[in-house]
C-alpha positions as CSV (number, residue, x, y, z in Angstrom):
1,X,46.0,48.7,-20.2
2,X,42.9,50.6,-18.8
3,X,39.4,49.7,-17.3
4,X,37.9,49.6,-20.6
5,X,38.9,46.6,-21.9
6,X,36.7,45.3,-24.9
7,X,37.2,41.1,-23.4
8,X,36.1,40.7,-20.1
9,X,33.1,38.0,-18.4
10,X,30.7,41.0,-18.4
11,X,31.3,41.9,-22.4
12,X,31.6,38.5,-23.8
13,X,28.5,36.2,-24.4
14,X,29.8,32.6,-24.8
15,X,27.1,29.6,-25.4
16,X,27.2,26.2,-26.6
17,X,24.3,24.7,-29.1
18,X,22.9,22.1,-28.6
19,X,25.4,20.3,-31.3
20,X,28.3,21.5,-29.5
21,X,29.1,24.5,-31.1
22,X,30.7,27.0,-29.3
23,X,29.9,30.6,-29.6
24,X,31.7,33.8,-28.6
25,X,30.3,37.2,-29.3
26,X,31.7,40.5,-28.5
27,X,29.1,43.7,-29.2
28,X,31.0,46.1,-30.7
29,X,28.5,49.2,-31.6
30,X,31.1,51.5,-32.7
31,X,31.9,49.6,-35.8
32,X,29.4,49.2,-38.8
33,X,31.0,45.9,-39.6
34,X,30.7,42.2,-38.0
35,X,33.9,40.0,-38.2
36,X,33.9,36.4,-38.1
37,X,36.4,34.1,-36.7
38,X,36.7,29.7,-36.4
39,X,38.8,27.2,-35.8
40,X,37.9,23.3,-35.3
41,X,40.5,21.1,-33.2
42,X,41.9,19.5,-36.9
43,X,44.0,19.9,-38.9
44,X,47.3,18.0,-40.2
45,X,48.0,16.3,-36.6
46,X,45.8,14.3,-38.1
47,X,47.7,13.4,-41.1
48,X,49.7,10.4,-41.1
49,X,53.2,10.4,-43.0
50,X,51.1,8.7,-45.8
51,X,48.7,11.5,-46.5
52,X,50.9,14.1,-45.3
53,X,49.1,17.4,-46.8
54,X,45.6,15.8,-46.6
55,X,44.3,18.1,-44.2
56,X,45.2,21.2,-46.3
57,X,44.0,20.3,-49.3
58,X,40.9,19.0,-48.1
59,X,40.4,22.3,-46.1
60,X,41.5,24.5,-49.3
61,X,38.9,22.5,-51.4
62,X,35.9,23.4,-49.6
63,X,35.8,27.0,-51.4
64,X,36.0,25.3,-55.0
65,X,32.6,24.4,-55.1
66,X,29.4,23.2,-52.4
67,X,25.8,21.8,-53.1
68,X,24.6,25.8,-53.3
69,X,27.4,27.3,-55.3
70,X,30.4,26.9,-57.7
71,X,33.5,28.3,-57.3
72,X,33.1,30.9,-59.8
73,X,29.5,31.8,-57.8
74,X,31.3,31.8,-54.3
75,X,33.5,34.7,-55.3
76,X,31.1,36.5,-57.2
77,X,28.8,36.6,-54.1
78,X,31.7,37.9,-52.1
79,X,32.8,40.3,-54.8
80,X,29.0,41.5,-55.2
81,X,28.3,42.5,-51.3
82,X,32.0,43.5,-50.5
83,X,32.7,40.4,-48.4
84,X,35.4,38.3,-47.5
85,X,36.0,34.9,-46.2
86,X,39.0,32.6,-46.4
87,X,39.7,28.9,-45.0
88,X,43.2,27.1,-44.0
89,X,44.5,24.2,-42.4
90,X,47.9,24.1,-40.1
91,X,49.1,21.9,-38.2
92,X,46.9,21.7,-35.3
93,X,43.5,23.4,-36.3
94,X,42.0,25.2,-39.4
95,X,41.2,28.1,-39.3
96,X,38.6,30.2,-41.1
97,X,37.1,33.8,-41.1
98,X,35.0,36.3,-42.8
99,X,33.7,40.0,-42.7
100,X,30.9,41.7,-43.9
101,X,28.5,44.8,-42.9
102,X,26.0,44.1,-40.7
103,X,22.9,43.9,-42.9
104,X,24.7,41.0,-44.8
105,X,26.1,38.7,-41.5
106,X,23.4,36.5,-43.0
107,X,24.6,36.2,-46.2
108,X,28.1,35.6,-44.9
109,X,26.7,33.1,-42.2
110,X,24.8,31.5,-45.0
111,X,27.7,31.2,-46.9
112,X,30.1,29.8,-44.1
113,X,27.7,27.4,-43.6
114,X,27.7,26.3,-46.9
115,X,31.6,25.8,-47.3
116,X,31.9,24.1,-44.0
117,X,29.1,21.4,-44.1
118,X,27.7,20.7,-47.5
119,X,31.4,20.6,-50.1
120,X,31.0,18.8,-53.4
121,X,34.9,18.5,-54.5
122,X,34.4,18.8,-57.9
123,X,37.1,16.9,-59.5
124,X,38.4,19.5,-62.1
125,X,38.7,21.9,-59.3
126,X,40.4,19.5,-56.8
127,X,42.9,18.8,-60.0
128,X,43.2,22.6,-60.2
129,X,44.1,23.3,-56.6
130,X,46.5,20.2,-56.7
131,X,48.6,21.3,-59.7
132,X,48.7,24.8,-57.4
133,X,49.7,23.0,-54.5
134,X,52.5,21.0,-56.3
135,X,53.8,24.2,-57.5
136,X,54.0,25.4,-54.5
137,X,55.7,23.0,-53.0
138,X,58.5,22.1,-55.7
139,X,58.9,26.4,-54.9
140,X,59.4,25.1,-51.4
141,X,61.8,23.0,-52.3
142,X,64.7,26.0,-53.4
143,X,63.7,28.3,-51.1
144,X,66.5,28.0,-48.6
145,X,64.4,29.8,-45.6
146,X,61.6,26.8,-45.9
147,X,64.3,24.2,-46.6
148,X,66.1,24.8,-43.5
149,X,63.0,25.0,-41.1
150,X,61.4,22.0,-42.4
151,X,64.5,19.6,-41.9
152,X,65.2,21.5,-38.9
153,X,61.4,19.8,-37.7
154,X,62.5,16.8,-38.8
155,X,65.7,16.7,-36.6
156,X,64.1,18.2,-33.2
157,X,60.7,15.6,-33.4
158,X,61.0,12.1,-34.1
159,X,59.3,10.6,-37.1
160,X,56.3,9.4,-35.5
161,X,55.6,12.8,-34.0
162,X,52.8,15.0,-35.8
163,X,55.3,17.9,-35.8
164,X,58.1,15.9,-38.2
165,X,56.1,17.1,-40.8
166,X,55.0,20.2,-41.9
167,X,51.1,20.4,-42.6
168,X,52.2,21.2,-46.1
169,X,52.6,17.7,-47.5
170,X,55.2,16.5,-50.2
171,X,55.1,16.2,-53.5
172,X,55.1,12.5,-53.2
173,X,52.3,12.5,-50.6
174,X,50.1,15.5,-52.1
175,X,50.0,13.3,-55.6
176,X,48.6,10.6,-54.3
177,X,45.8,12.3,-52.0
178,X,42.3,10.9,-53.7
179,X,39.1,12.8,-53.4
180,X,37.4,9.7,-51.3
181,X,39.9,10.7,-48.6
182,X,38.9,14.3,-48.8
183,X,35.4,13.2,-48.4
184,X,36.4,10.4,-45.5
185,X,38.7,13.8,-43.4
186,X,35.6,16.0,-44.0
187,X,33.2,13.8,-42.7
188,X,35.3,12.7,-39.8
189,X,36.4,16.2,-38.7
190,X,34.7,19.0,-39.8
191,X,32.0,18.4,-36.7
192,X,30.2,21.1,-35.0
193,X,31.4,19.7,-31.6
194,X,35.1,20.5,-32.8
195,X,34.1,24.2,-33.7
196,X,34.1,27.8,-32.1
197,X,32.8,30.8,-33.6
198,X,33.6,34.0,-32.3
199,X,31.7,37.4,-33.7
200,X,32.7,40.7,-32.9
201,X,30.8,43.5,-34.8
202,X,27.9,46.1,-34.3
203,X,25.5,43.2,-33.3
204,X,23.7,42.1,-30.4
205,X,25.0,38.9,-29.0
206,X,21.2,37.5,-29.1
207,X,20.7,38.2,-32.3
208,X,23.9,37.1,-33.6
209,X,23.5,33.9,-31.6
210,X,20.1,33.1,-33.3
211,X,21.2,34.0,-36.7
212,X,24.1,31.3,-36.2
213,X,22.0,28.8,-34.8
214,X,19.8,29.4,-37.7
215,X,22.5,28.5,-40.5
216,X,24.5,26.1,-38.3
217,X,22.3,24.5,-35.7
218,X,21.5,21.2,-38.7
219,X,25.0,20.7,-38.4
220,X,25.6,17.3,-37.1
221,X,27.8,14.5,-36.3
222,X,27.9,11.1,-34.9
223,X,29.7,9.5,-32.3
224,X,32.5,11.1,-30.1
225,X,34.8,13.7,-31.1
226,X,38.2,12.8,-32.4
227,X,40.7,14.9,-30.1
228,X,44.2,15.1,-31.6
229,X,46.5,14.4,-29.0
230,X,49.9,15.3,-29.2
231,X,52.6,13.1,-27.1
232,X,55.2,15.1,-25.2
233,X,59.1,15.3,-26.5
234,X,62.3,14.6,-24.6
235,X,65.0,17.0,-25.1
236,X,67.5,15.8,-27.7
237,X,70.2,13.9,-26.7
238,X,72.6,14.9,-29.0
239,X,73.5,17.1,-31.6
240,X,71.8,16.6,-35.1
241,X,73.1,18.1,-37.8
242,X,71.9,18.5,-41.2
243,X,72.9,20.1,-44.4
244,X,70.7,20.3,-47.4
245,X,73.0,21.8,-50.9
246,X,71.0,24.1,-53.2
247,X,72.9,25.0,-56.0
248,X,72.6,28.8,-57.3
249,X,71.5,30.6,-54.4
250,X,73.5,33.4,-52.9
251,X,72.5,32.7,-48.9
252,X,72.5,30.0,-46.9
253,X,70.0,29.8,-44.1
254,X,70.0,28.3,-40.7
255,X,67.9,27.2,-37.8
256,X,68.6,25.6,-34.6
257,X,67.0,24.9,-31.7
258,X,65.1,22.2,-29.3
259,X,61.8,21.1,-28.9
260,X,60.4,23.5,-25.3
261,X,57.1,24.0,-24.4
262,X,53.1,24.2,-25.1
263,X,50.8,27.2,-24.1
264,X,50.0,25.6,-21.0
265,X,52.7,25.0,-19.9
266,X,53.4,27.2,-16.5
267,X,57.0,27.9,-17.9
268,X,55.0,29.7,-21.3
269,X,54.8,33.7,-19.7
270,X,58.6,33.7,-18.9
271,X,59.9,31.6,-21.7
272,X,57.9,33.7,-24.0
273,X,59.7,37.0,-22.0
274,X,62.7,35.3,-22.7
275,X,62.5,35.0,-26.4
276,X,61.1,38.4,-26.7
277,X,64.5,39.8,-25.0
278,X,66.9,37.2,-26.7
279,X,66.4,37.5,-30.4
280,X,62.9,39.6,-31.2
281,X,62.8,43.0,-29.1
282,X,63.5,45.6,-31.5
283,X,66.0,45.0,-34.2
284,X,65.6,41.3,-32.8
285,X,67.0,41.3,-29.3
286,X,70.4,40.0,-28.2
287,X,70.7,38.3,-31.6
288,X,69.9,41.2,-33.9
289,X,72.5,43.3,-31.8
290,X,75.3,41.1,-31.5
291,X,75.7,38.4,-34.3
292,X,74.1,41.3,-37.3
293,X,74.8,44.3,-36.1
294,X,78.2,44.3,-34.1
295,X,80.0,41.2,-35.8
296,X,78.1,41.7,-39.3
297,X,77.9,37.5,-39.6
298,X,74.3,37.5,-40.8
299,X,71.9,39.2,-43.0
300,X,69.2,38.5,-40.6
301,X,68.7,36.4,-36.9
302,X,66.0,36.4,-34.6
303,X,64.4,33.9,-32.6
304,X,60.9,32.3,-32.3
305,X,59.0,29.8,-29.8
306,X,56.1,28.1,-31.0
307,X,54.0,26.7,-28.1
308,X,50.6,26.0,-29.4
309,X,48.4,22.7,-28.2
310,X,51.6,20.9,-28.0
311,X,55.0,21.2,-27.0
312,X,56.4,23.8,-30.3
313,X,60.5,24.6,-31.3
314,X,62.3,26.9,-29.5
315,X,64.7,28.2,-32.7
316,X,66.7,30.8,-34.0
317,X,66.7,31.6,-37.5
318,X,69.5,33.2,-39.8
319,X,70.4,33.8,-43.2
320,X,74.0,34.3,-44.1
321,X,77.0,34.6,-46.4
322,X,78.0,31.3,-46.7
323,X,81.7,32.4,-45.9
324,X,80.9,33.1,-42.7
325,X,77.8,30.2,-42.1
326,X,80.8,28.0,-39.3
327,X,81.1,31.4,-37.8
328,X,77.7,32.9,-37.7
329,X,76.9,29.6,-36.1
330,X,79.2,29.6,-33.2
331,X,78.6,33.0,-32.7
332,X,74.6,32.1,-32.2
333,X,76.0,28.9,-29.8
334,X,78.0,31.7,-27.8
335,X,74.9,33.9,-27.2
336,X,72.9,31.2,-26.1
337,X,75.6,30.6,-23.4
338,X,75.7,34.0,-22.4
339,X,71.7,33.9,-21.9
340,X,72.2,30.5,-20.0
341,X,75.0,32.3,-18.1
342,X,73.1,35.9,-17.3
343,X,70.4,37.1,-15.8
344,X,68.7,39.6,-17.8
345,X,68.9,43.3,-17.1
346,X,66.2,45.3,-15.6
347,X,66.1,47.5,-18.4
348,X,65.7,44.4,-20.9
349,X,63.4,43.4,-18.9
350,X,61.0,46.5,-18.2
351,X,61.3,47.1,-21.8
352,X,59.8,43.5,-22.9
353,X,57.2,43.7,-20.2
354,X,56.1,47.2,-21.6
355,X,56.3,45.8,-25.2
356,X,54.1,42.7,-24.6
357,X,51.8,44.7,-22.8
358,X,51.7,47.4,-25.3
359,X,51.3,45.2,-28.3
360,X,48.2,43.3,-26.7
361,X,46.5,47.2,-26.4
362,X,47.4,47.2,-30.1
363,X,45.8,44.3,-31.1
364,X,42.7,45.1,-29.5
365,X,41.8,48.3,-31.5
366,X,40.1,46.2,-34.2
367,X,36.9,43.6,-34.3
368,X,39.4,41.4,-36.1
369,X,42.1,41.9,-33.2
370,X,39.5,41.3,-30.7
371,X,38.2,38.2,-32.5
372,X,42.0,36.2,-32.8
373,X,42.2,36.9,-29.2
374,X,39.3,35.7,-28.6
375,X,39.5,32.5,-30.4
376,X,43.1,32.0,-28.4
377,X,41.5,32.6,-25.2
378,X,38.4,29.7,-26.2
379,X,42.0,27.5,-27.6
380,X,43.6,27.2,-24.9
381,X,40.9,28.0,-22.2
382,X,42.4,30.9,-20.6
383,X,39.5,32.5,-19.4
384,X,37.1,35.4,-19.9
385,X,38.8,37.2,-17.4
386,X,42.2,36.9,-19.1
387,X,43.3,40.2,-20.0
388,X,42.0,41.5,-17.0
389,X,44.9,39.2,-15.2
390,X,47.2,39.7,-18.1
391,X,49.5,42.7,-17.0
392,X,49.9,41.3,-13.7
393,X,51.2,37.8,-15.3
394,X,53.7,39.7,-17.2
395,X,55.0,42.3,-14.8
396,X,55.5,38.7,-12.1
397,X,58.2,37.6,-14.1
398,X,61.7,38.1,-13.0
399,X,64.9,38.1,-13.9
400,X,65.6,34.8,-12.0
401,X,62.3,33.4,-13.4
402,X,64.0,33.7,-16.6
403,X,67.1,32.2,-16.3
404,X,65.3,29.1,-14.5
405,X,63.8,28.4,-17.7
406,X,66.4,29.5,-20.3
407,X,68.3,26.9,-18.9
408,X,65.8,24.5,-18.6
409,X,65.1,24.5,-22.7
410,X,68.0,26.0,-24.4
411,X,71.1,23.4,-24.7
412,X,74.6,24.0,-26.6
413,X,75.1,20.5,-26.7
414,X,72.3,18.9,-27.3
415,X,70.2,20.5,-30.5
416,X,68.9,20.2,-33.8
417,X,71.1,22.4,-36.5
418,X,69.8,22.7,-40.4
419,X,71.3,24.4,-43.3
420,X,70.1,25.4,-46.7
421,X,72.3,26.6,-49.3
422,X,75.0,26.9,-51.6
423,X,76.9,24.7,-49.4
424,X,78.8,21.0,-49.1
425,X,77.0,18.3,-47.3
């Protein structure tokens, strides 16, 4: 990475109004567009296994209709001045974003504004977006890739953990969500205080910060802000197993795993080195080459750690013949030994140092690239000066670094295992 990096504490302008929303914006002079990125700290960790899928349907409602405009007069306003804006709940914040030339940022401000603060919840459209949702979900329900991951959650957390559940819902829980408790999560989370906006775009940061004080700054809320907190998780203490039948599919699918880390976590840069080496480094790492490639036991393998606000899975996922599914699995159990066992090469690990470092450079070519990594650096308050220290974290790490935490979080005794498929319980 060079000197002319577009996130640094000299090119960012980052202020809080007076109703504590945060703003981030990044002049970007070059591009005759503006991009617009939020998230609020909700989402469904603030579900309970009641009203499991409240959050996302609550979140998906607020484009079907708002004291200004219906949902048919939303889109057509979008349509009409080639903009874009979208809204989602996960499982710990929602997310939203928009772009438009610069001489409509109003008009897309305005209309932000609008969906976040003032929703109506029309009931036909609510009833619409439900009967979507439920289909959805009962397509979930035989897909053996969502089957697998979700039981896998419910094996590695325990059921009074916000990360059991997936921020999805049921069908059980998603049919009994009422429109009152859309209107009760609205009003409780959707604060100003819980917000960041970040703008990146050909516009000068005191501009763009008056224009957003101008459509948000009547935003308010009372009392103090709810903060989600997410309680740690011990490492199993056993093997959990789970199988889950689905009759007339071809492949069965697996994941296993343990819970590991969040992004704070000091352990996160070498961890995350490690993963990128064991199962996702060019045709998936370790995994890809051994259990696909040279013993032909899976269609497709890779791993994947999730560290987010909380501590996230550390899994590896695979879809097989189900002939092979006692082999395939063994064969995943035996390269997580060998990981435990090794240190990684040098050129393993020059080539994931160059990779990470490379794909950040990547990501950064675009007002929307900027803007996601600009959110995550306001997230998880990593500082202004973050991608100026970046490289340096990642070429640290070492070999011995890597093993220390490999087998600190991966177990072959102790893990959560679920399967999806055309297979006996």
């Amino acid at each position: 990475m060079n000197i002319t990096l577009p996130i640094t504490p000299e090119t960012v302008t980052r202020v809080t109004l007076d109703n504590g929303l945060t703003i981030l914006v990044k002049d970007n002079p070059t591009n005759a567009s503006v991009t617009l990125r939020g998230r609020l700290r909700a989402g469904g960790v603030f579900d309970t296994p009641q009203t499991a899928g409240l959050a996302r349907l609550t979140t998906a409602a607020l484009q079907r209709g708002t004291r200004k405009r219906t949902f048919q007069q939303l889109n057509e306003e979008l349509d009409r001045y080639g903009m874009s804006f979208g809204i989602g709940a996960g499982t710990e914040t929602i997310g939203f974003g928009g772009r438009a030339l610069v001489e409509d940022f109003d008009r897309l401000l305005d209309l932000a504004a609008d969906v976040l603060m003032h929703p109506t919840f029309p009931q036909r459209q609510v009833e619409k977006l439900r009967a979507e949702i439920l289909a959805d979900l009962k397509e979930d329900d035989q897909d053996t890739q969502h089957v697998a991951y979700r039981e896998f959650r419910r094996l590695c957390y325990p059921e009074t953990h916000p990360y059991h559940r997936l921020s999805d819902g049921t069908i059980k829980t998603v049919k009994r969500l009422t429109r009152a408790q859309m209107r009760e999560f609205h009003a409780r989370y959707f604060r100003p205080d819980l917000t960041t906006l970040v703008v990146v775009g050909d516009v000068r940061a005191d501009a763009a910060i008056e224009k957003i004080a101008r459509a948000f700054g009547k935003w308010r809320a009372d009392g103090t802000p709810p903060l989600s907190t997410i309680p740690s998780v011990p490492p199993l203490k056993q093997m959990a197993r789970r199988v889950v039948p689905l009759d007339g599919k071809t492949q069965a699918d697996v994941v296993l795993g343990f819970p590991a880390l969040c992004r704070a976590d000091p352990d996160f840069y070498a961890l995350s080195l490690g993963d990128l080496i064991f199962g996702r480094l060019g045709l998936y790492g370790r995994l890809g080459a051994n259990v696909r490639d040279e013993q032909g036991l899976a269609y497709y393998v890779f791993s994947s750690l999730e560290a987010g606000i909380g501590a996230g899975p550390w899994s590896v996922r695979a879809g097989v013949n189900p002939k092979n599914l006692e082999r395939a699995i063994e064969s995943i159990l035996a390269e997580i030994r060998r990981f435990r066992s090794e240190q990684v090469t040098q050129d393993e690990l020059d080539e994931a140092r160059d990779f990470l470092t490379g794909s950040l450079a990547l990501r950064l070519e675009t007002n929307d690239g900027v803007a996601a990594i600009l959110s995550d650096i306001e997230l998880f308050d990593l500082g202004l000066d973050y991608l100026q220290r970046y490289p340096q974290i990642i070429r640290s790490i070492t070999a011995e670094q890597i093993l220390a935490v490999v087998q600190k979080y991966a177990q072959v005794e102790n893990y959560a295992l679920a399967i999806a498929g055309p297979v006996e319980q």
